[in-house]
N, C-alpha and C positions, 0 to 999 in steps of 0.2 A: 445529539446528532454528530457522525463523523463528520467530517469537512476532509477533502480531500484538495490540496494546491499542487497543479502541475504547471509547473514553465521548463523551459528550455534543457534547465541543468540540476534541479531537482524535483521530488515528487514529496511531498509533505502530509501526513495521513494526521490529524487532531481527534480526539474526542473519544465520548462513548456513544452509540447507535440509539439508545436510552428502548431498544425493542421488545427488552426483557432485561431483570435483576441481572448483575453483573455476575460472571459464570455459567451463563442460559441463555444469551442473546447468540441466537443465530445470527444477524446481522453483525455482530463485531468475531465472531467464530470464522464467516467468513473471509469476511477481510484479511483476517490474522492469519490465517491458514493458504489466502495469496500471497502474502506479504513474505510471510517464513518461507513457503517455497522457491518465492522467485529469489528470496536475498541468500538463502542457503544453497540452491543451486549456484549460482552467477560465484558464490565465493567458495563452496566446497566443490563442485563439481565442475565448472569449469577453470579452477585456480584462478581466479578474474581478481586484482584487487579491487575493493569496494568499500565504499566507504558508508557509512550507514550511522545518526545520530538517533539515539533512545532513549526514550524518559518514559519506564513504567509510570511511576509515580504520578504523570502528567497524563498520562499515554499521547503522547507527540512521537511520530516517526519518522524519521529522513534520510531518504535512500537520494544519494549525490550521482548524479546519471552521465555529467559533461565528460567524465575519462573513461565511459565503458566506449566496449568495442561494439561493432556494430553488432555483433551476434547476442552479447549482451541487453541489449538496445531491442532488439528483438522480444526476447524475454521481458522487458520491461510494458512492451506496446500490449504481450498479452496478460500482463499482469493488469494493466489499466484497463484492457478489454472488456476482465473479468469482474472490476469493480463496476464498470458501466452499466455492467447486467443486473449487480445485486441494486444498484441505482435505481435501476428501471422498474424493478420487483418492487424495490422497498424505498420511494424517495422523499418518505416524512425522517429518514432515518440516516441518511448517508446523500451527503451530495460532492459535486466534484466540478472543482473550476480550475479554468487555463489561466496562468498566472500570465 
């Protein structure tokens, strides 16, 4: 299961979706594919510094939220929008708590 932790000043994504063999899971395809755009946007396209901790190896993600700007902040709200839905679709597989 993903575990998703949002509080105040980061967002924290854990896990595998366990929806399908690793490579073929829709469910972590998803996520992964929010994740990259919202953190490649916020740091390539709007020059935003961002700070952001990774562990392939663990798959633990952490995108640190307290120094964006509001517009960034923006982009984070639909970032989470979007996991909510894959939640809603799929929630043997992916859950999300307010920290």
């Amino acid at each position: 299961m993903i575990t998703v932790k949002v509080s105040k000043d980061e967002v924290q994504i854990r896990g595998h979706a366990g929806y399908a063999p690793i490579g073929e899971d829709i469910v972590c395809s998803g996520v992964t594919a929010l994740y990259q755009t919202t953190v490649g946007y916020i740091a390539d396209v709007m020059n935003e510094p961002l700070t952001v901790k990774e562990s392939k190896q663990t798959n633990e993600y952490t995108l640190l939220t307290k120094d964006l700007s509001d517009e960034a902040k923006v982009l984070v709200g639909a970032f989470l929008y979007g996991l909510k839905l894959i939640e809603e679709e799929f929630p043997n597989h992916i859950t999300i708590e307010q920290a």
